[in-house]
Structures are given as C-alpha cells and as structure tokens.
C-alpha positions as CSV (number, residue, x, y, z in Angstrom):
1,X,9.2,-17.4,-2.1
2,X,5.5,-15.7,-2.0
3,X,3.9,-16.1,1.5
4,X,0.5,-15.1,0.9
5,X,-2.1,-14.5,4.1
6,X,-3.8,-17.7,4.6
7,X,-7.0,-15.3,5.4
8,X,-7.3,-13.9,2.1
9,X,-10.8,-13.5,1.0
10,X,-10.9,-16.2,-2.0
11,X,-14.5,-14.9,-3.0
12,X,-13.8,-11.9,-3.5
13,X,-12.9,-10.4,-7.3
14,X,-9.9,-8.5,-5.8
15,X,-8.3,-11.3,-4.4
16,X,-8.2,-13.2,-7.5
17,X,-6.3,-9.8,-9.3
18,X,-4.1,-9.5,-6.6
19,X,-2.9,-13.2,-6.5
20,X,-1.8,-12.6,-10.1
21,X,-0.2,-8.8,-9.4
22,X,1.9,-10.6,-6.8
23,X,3.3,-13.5,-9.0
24,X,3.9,-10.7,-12.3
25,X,5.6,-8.6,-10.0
26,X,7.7,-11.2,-7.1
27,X,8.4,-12.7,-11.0
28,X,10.2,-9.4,-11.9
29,X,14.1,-8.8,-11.1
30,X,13.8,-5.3,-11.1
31,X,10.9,-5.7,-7.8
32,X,13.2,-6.4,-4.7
33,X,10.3,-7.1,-1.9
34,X,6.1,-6.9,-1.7
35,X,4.0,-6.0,1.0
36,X,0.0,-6.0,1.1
37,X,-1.5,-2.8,3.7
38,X,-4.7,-1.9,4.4
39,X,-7.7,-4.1,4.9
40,X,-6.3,-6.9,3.1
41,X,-3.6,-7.0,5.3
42,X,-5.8,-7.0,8.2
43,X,-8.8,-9.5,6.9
44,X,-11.3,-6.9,7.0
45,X,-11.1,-6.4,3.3
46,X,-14.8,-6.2,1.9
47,X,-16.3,-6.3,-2.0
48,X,-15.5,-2.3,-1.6
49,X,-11.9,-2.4,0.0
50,X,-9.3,-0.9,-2.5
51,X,-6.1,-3.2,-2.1
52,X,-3.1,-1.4,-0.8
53,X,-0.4,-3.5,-2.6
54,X,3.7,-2.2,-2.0
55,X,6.7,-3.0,-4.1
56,X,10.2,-1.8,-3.1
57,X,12.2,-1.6,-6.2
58,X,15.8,-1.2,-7.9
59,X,15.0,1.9,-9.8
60,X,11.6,3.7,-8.5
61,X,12.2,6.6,-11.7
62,X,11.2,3.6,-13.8
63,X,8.0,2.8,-12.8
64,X,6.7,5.9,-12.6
65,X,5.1,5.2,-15.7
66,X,4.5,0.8,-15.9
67,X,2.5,-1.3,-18.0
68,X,0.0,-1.8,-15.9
69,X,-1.7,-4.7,-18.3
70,X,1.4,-6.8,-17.7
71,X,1.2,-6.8,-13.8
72,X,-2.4,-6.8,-13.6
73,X,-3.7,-8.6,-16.6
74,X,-6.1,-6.2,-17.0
75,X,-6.3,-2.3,-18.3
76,X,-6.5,0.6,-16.0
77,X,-9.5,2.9,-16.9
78,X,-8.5,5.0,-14.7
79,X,-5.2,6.6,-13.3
80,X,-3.6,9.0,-10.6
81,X,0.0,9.5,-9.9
82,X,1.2,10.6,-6.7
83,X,4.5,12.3,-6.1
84,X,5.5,11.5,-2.2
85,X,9.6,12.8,-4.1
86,X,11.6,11.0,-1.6
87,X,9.8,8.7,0.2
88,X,8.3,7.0,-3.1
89,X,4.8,7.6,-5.3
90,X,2.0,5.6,-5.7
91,X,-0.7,4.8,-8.4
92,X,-4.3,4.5,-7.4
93,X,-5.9,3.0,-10.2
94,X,-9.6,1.0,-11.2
95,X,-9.1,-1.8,-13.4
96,X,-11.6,-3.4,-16.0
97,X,-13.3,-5.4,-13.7
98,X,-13.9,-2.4,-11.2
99,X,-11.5,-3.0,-8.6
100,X,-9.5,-0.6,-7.0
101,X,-5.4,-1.1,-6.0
102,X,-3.4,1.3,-4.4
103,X,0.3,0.6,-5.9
104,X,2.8,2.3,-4.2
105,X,6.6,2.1,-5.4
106,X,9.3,2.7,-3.2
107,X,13.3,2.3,-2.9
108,X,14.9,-0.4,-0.2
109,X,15.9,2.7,1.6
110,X,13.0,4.8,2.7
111,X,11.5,4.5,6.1
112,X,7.6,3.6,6.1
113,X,5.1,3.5,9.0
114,X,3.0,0.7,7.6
115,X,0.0,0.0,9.9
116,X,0.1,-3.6,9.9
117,X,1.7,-5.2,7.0
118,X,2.0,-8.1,5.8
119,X,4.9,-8.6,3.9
120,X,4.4,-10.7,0.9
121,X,8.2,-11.7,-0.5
122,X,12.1,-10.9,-0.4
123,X,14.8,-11.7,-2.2
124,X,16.8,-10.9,1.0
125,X,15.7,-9.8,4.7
126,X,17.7,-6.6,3.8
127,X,15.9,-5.6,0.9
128,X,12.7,-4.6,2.4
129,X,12.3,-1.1,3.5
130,X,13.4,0.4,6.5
131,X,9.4,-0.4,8.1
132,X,7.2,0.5,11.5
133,X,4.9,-2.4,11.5
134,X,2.2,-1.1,13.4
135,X,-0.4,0.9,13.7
136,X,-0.2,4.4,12.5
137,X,-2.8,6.8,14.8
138,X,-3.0,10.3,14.3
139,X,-2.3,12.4,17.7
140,X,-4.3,12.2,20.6
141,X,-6.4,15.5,20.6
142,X,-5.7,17.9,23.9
143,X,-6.8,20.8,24.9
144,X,-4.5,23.1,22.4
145,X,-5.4,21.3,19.2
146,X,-9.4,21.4,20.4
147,X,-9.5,24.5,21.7
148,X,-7.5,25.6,18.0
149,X,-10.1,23.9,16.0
150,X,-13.2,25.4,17.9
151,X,-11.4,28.8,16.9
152,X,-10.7,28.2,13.3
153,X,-14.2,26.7,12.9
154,X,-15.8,30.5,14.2
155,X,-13.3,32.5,12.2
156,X,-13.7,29.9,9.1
157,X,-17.8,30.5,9.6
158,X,-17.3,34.5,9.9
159,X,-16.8,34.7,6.4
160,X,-20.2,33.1,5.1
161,X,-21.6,36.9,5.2
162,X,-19.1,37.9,2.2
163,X,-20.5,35.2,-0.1
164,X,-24.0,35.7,0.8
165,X,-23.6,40.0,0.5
166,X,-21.9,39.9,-2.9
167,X,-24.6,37.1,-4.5
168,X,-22.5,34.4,-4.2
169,X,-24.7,31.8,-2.2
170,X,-23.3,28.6,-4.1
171,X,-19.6,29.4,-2.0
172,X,-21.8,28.8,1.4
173,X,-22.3,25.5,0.0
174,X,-18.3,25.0,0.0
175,X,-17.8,26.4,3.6
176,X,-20.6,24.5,4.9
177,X,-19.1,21.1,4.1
178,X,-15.7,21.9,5.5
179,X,-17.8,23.2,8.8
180,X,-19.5,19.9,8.3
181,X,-16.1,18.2,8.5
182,X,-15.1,20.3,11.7
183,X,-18.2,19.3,13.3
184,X,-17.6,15.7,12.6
185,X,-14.1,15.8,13.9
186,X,-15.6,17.6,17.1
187,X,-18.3,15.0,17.4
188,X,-15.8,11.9,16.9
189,X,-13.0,13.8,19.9
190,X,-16.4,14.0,22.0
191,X,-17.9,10.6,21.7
192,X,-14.5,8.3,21.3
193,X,-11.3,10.4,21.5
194,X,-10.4,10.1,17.8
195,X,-9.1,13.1,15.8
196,X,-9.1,12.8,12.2
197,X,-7.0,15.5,11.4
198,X,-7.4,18.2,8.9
199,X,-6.9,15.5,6.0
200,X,-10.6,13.1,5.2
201,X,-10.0,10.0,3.4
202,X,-12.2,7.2,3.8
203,X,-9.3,5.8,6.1
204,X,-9.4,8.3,8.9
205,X,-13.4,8.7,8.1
206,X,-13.7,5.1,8.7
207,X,-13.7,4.9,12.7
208,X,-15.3,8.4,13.5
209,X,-18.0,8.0,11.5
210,X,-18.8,4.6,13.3
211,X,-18.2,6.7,16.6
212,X,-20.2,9.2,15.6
213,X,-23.1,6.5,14.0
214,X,-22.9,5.1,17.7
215,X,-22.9,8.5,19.7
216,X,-24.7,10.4,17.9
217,X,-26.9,8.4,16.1
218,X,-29.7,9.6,13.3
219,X,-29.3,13.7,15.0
220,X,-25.5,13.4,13.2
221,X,-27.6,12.7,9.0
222,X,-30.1,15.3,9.9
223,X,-27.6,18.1,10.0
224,X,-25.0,16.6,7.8
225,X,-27.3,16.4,5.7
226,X,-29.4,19.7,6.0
227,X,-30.7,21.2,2.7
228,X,-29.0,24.0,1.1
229,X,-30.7,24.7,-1.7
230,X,-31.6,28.1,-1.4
231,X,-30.7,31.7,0.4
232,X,-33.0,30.5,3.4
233,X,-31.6,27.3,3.9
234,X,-28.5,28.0,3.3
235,X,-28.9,30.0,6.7
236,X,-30.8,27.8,8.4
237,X,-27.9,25.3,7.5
238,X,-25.4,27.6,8.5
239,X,-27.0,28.2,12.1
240,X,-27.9,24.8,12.7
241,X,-24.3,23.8,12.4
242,X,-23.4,26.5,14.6
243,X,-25.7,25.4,17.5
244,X,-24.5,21.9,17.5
245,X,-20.5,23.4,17.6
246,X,-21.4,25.2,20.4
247,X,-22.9,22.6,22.3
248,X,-20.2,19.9,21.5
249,X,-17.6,22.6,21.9
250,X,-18.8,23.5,25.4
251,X,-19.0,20.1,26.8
252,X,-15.6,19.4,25.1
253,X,-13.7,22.6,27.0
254,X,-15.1,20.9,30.1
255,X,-14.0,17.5,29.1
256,X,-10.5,18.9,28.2
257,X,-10.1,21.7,30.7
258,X,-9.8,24.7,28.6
259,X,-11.5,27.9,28.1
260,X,-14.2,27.8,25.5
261,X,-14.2,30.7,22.9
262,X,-17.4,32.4,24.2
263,X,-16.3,36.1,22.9
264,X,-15.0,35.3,19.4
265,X,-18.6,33.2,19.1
266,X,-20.6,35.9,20.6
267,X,-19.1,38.3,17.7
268,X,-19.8,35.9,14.6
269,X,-23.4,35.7,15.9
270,X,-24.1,39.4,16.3
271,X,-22.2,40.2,12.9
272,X,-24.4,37.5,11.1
273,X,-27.6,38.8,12.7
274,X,-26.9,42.5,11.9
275,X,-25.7,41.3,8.4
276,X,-29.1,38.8,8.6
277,X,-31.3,42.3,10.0
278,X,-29.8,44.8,6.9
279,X,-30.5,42.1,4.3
280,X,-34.2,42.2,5.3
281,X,-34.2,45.9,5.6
C-alpha cells in the first residue's frame, strides 16, 4: 500500500511526475520499499525543488542503468550517475518537462541518515533500510575547525602571487571563488553558528545564505560579487576579501576563544605588497 503525504503540493508539475514514479515503481517486484527526502518530504518543496525520491531494491547492480521512460513516463535529457559503492548510487536527472528527481537506489541493508523521511511503501517493515529519521547537521563549528579554516583561507590566498607573476590572471578568478566560499562559511559561523563544511550544494547553501542575507545584508553581494575582470580588479577583489576575513575572523577568535592567526596574515600581506611594489617597478 502507497501512503503518500497528504501535504503534497498538487499544483506543482513535480508532484504530478512523482505520483506516477511511485505507482511504476511500488508496482515493480524487484522495488522492495520507497521513501520521498528532501523538501518534499518536508512540505517546503517549491516550482524549483528537485524531488529526492529512494527505492530500496532486490538487486541495486541492476538499476544502475533503468529505463527511465517506464518509471517516469517521460525521457531523461539529462543524466548523472553516482557511485556511493556500498552504501548505493543515485541518478540525478531532468526530465522532458524540466523537472528535476534525485533517484537514489539502495539494498534493504545499508544504513542511511535520511533527514526526515517520509517513507512511501513496504512490502514488509523489514524491508526498508536500516534508517536515521532525522535531521542530518553537519558539526557544530569550535574553535579547532575555525581557527583551521582562517589558516587554510591565508595560506590558500598566499598563492594568488604565482598566477598573477607567471601571466596567469584568469586562475585568480578560481581562487577567488573558493576564498568566496571560505568567507561565506565564516560569515554564516559568525552570524548563526552554521558550518557548511568544505562540500557547497544548494542544500548546505540553503540556510547560510539566508543567515548571511539576514546578518549581513546587501555588504555580503557587493563583495561576492566584486568584479574581476581585469589585473586591477582582480587585486582589488583579492584585498577586499581579505579585509572582510580579517574582520570576521577576529571577532570570531573572540567569540570562540582562540588565538587569531595575526603572524601568518601579517606575512601574506607584506609578500603581496612587495610582489604588488616589484610589479610596478
């Protein structure tokens, strides 16, 4: 029997897709239980929300490659595979209509953290997998993992003189968005005690960026978004992000009751200036 949430969203396109997924799939012997993750499992699933649909299976080998017009009566345009070997793989795909599912296949016998699922069907209680219903939060930053971060950020933004020296400006561009990223994490510990990790997806991006859009406020577009289209602003850039780690990490070292890394900072900024003082030579 299919127990579908009683919240879905009937107006939305994906809903009516994933109503037929779940009857082509809870129709198939091979499929042992369903389970819906995400947004839609939540009721906070939007006209944008990819739906995280789960299937614990007889044989996961044999759908590592399915026919994906039978299950979703539609084709998928467009296909990645995901290898997680033990624990099970997943297909993100977009169908001919535009939406986006998340398909992940799985034996009875792995062990998931599911942040709040909603399981769909069963043939028995037994068959679904071995499941933490609940929400999944990355670690609570301290003082180590901050203080780590605010040193890999000024050794990661040491190296933008090797680029620049050897004509290579376009790699600054690279580095600046995964200083971006470090200053975002910074910004969300600072203003709501989240961490996103070292892996962005639009999942962890989600709640610090709405901390951030809340703490920060317009200050966080202006410099994630400062021009780089050129030798000078790709400086400017550069130091701007620099300024704003500094300040966050300062008042973060106070907050969390470790030493801020004053002398590793003070030699990326006389390096850059020597290296900014011979190019101008």
């Amino acid at each position: 029997m299919i127990t579908m949430p009683t919240d879905l969203p009937d107006h939305l396109p994906q809903t009516r897709v994933l109503r037929y997924a779940v009857r082509q799939l809870a129709a198939d012997e091979r499929v042992i239980a369903g389970w819906l993750g995400g947004s839609f499992a939540t009721g906070r699933a939007d006209a944008y929300s990819d739906v995280d649909l789960r299937i614990a299976v007889v044989d996961p080998s044999a759908w590592r490659d399915p026919d994906f017009l039978a299950v979703f009566g539609q084709l998928a345009l467009g296909h990645t595979f995901i290898d997680f070997k033990q624990s099970g793989h997943l297909h993100h795909l977009v169908l001919t209509d535009g939406t986006l599912f998340d398909l992940f296949v799985c034996a009875t016998d792995v062990d998931r953290v599911e942040p709040e699922a909603v399981v769909l069907w069963a043939r028995h209680p037994d068959d679904l997998p071995s499941m933490t219903i609940g929400h999944a939060t990355p670690p609570a930053p301290t003082a180590a993992s901050v203080g780590q971060l605010l040193i890999e950020y000024w050794m990661t933004s040491h190296k933008h003189r090797k680029p620049l020296a050897r004509g290579l400006a376009s790699m600054c561009v690279i580095g600046l968005h995964h200083e971006r990223l470090a200053l975002l994490r910074l910004w969300a510990i600072r203003h709501g005690g989240l961490d996103i990790g070292g892996r962005a997806t639009i999942h962890t991006l989600s709640p610090a960026c709405a901390v951030i859009e809340n703490g920060v406020g317009h200050e966080a577009l202006q410099l994630l978004g400062t021009p780089a289209r050129d030798r000078l602003e790709i400086v400017s850039a550069i130091e701007a992000v620099r300024d704003e780690v500094g300040r966050v990490g300062r008042e973060l070292a106070a907050q969390f009751g470790f030493d801020y890394p004053d002398s590793l900072e003070a030699v990326v900024r006389s390096s850059w200036q020597a290296f900014l003082d011979e190019a101008t030579a």
